[in-house]
Structure formats: structure tokens, C-alpha cells
N, C-alpha and C positions, 0 to 999 in steps of 0.2 A: 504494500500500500504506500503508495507516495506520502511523504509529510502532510499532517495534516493539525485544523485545529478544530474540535470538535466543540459543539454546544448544544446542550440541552435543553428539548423545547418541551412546555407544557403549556402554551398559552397566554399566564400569565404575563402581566405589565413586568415583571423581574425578567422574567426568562425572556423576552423581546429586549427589555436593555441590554440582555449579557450575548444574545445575538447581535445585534448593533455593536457592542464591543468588541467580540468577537470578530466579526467581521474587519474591522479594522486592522484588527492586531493580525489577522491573517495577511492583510495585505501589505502591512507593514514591512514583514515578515519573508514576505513572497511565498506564504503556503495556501493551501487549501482550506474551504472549511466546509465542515460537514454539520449538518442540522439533524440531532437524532431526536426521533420521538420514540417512548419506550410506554409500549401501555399492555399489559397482560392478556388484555379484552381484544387486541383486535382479530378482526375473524382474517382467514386463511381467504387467499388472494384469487377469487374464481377464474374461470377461462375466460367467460364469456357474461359479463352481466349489465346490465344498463344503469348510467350512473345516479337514478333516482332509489337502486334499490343496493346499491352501494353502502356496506355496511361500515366501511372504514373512510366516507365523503368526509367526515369532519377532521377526522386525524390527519388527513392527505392534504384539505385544503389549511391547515394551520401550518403546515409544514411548505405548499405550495407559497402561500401568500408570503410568509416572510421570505423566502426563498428569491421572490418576484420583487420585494423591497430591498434588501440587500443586495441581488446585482444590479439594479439602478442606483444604488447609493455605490458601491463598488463595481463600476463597469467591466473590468478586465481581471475578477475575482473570480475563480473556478468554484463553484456555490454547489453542494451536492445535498440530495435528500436523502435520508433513512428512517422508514420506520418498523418498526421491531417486537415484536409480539412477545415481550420480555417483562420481568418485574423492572423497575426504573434504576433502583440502586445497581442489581450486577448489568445490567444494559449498559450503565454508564460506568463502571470500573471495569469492563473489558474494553471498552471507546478511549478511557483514558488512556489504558495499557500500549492501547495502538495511536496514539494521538501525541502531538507536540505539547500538547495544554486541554485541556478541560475547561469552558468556563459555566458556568452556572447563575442562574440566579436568583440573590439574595435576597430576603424579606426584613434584614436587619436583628430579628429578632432578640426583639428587646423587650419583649414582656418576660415576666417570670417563668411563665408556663411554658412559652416556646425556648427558652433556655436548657429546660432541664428536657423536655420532646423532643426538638429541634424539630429536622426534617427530613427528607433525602439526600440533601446538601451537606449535612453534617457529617454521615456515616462515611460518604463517597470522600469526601475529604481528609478523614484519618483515616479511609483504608488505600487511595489509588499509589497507583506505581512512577505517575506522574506531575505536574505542575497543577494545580487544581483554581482558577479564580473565582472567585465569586462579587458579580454587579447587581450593584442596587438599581432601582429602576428611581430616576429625577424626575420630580412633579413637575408638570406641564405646566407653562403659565402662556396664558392668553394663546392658549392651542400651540405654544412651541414652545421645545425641549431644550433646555438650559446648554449651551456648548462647555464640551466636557473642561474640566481644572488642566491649566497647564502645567501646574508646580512640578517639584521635582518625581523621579523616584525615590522612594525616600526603600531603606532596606533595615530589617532589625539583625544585627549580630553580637552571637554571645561570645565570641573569644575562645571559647575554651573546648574546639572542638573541630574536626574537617567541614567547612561549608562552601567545599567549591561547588556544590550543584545552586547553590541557593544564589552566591554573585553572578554565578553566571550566567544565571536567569536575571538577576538582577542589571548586570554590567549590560548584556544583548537587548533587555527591554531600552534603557535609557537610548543605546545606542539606535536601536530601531525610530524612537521619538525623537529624537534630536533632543532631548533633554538632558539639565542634569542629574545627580545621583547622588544623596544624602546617605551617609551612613551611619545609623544610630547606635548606642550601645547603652544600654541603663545600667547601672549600677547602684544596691543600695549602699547608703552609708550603714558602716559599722556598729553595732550596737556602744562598743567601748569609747567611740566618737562623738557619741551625745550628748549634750549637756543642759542640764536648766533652760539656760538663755538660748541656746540654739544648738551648733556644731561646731567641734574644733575644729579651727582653719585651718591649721598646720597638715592634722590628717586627710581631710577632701581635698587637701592640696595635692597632697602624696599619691590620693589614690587617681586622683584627676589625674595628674604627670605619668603616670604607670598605664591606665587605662587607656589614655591618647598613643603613648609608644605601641603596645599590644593593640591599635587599630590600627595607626599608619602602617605596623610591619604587615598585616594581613592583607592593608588594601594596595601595598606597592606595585606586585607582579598583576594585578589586575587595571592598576590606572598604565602599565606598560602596556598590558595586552589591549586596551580599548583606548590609545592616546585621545580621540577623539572625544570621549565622554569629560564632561567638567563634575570632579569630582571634590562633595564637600563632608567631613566628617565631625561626630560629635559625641563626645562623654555627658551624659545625664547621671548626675548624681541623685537618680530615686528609682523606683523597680522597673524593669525593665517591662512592664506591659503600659508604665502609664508614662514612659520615656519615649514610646513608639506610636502610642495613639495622640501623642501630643503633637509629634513634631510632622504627625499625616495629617494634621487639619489641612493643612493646601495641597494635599499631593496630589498628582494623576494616578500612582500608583502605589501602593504600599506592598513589599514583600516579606514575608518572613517564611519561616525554616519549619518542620516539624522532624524529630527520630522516623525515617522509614522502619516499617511496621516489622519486627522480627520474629518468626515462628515460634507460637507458643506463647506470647505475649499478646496482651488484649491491645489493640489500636486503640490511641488518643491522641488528645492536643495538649499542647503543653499551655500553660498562661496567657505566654506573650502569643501566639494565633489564636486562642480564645475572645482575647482582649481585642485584640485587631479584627476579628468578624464579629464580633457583638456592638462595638463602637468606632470603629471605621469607616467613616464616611465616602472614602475612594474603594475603587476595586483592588482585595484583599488575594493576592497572590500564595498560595500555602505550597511549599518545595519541598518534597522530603529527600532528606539528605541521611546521609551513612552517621 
């Protein structure tokens, strides 16, 4: 299968934004994208039948019509359909398996209830093999869609671990946008660090100066590799989930990392991707890295 970027369609105002995005970032990209719909119900494809008694008309035309908006928004896009008589979740973790990227779309979820339920977005996200995004869909105003944030790519890294799969989703986004690329890093402070009146300066000083050298040495060999990317970096002295959703209020893009899933071990998210698809306002990039 040639490169491609796949996204999942159900209809909703989320899932037409993360197509829209999709689309883009395919073109960006110079790959493909493919539109899967995954619905366990649809019936088995006849020889011969006339399209009033067409049991699968609605699934085909939601899948057609964006299909027919997206290559007039992208003319020279290779736009493909698929739909799949599957449950949704493994439909879309075998699509990721074969796909550049995943994207999806996000409902925010931010009540209590859907926090702890989620959705089909959630599971697909701590179990795929590959880059997984997920777009919110932007409230219409006066029948037109808000043009997307130019800010940076903004990327979350923890230091203390291999994350070349996670920059170099990172580094090739920015690059593909002509943007720059933020790199965040939280840090708390130390408990033995606190005081009454605030923090000892001396030691945020220390651990600032340490935690700036342990970024610039990781982000070296990749500002070589991508000289073209304007690259800016930053030590946040507090936890690294509210280091990261801080510094994405302007982003186009926010990335972070998650442990690929290891046999035997139950699939999750750690904090800081928690943190960043529960209140991430841009499209939330999840990379699982070794």
C-alpha cells in the first residue's frame, strides 16, 4: 500500500474537522488519504441492486460527500474511500498499523463522565502502532470556519528516555508547515526547595541551568538534521502536563510521546497526553515511542 494518511469518518462535526485536517496534512506531506468508515451493520455489497433499496446509501454517501469536498479543497490530492463492515476500534488500529498517521476526531471531553468513558478515540490511541491525532471541530461563526492557529509546533519532552520517533514527527511536521518548533520540558520543583515565602533561587536556578543543557544536547543533531526548521526551547519549572498545555494555547500543533504498548502490559497514557487531549485546544499529536 503506498503511504498513506488515514481518517476516520463517522459523520460527526469532529470527524469532518479531522478530515479537513487530514487532508491537509496529506498534502503537505505528499501522501495519500484515505476516508475509512467502520460500522459493524453494514450489509454485504449485492451484485445487482437499485440505489433506493441500497442498504448501505447512507454510509457511502457520508463517505462520498466529504470525499467530493476534500478534493475540491485539495485538487491534486489522491482522496480514497473505504468502508468496512468492522467494529470501529480494531477497523481503525489495523488502518493505523498500515497508515502514516491516524487522525480522529475529538469531542474534547471534558465533562467528568466522558473522562472516565471516553470513546473510540481513546482506546485507538493507547493501543495503535502509529502516530494517532486527534481535531476538534471550530464553531462556525457567521456560516464560516475560523482559519486554522498559525503558532508554532510546540513538542512535550521528558529527557530521560529515546524519543526519536516522537521529534521526528515533531521536526517533519514543523518542516512540512513552514513553521517553527517549541520544545517544552516541565519540571517540578523539589520538595526540599520550598519555602514559606516561595522557592529557593539558588536551586531553580540549578535545576533551570541543568535542565536547559539536557534539552539543547537532545535537540542538537535534530536542528542539524532539519536546518531549515526555526527552532525555540524551554525549561518550565512546574509539572510537566501543565508546562505543555500552557505553552499550546497558540499552537497549530501540539505533540507528545506515549511508552508503545508492551506484551503483557495493559495500554495507557501517561499524564502529560492525558493532559494535552482533555485540554488542548490544537490538534493533539500522540507518538508512541520505545
Amino acid at each position: 500500500m503506498e503511504p498513506v494518511v488515514t481518517v476516520g469518518l463517522d459523520g460527526s462535526p469532529e470527524s469532518l474537522a479531522a478530515a479537513r485536517w487530514a487532508a491537509d496534512e496529506a498534502d503537505q506531506r505528499r501522501l495519500g488519504l484515505r476516508l475509512l468508515h467502520a460500522w459493524p451493520l453494514l450489509a454485504p455489497e449485492p451484485a445487482r441492486a437499485p440505489a433506493e433499496v441500497d442498504q448501505n446509501y447512507w454510509a457511502k454517501r457520508l463517505v462520498h460527500t466529504a470525499q467530493a469536498e476534500l478534493q475540491a479543497r485539495r485538487p491534486g490530492l489522491t482522496v480514497v474511500g473505504s468502508l468496512v463492515a468492522e467494529d470501529a476500534q480494531e477497523a481503525l488500529l489495523r488502518a493505523a498499523a498500515e497508515s502514516e498517521m491516524l487522525v480522529l476526531g475529538s469531542r474534547g471531553l471534558e465533562t467528568v463522565e466522558s473522562y472516565f468513558l471516553g470513546d473510540v478515540s481513546m482506546p485507538v490511541v493507547a493501543r495503535a502502532e502509529r502516530p494517532v491525532v486527534l481535531v476538534r471541530a471550530e464553531p462556525a461563526e457567521d456560516g464560516h470556519r475560523p482559519a486554522p492557529p498559525a503558532g508554532p509546533v510546540v513538542v512535550a519532552l521528558k529527557l530521560n528516555g529515546p524519543g526519536d520517533e516522537l521529534l521526528d514527527f515533531a521536526f517533519r511536521s514543523a518542516a512540512a508547515r513552514g513553521l517553527p518548533l517549541l520544545a517544552v520540558h516541565g519540571r517540578s520543583v523539589p520538595f526540599h526547595a520550598r519555602m514559606p515565602w516561595g522557592t529557593d533561587h539558588h536551586v531553580t536556578e540549578e535545576l533551570t541551568k541543568e535542565a536547559d543543557g539536557e534539552l539543547g544536547k537532545v535537540l542538537r543533531p535534530w536542528r542539524e538534521k532539519f536546518p531549515q526548521v526555526e527552532v525555540a526551547d524551554g525549561v518550565r519549572l512546574t509539572s510537566p502536563a501543565k508546562a505543555v498545555v500552557r505553552a499550546a494555547e497558540d499552537a497549530s500543533l501540539l505533540v507528545v510521546g506515549r511508552r508503545a504498548h508492551r506484551h503483557g502490559v495493559a495500554p495507557h497514557l501517561g499524564p502529560v497526553a492525558h493532559a494535552a487531549l482533555h485540554h488542548g485546544r490544537c490538534p493533539v499529536a500522540v507518538v508512541p515511542h520505545d
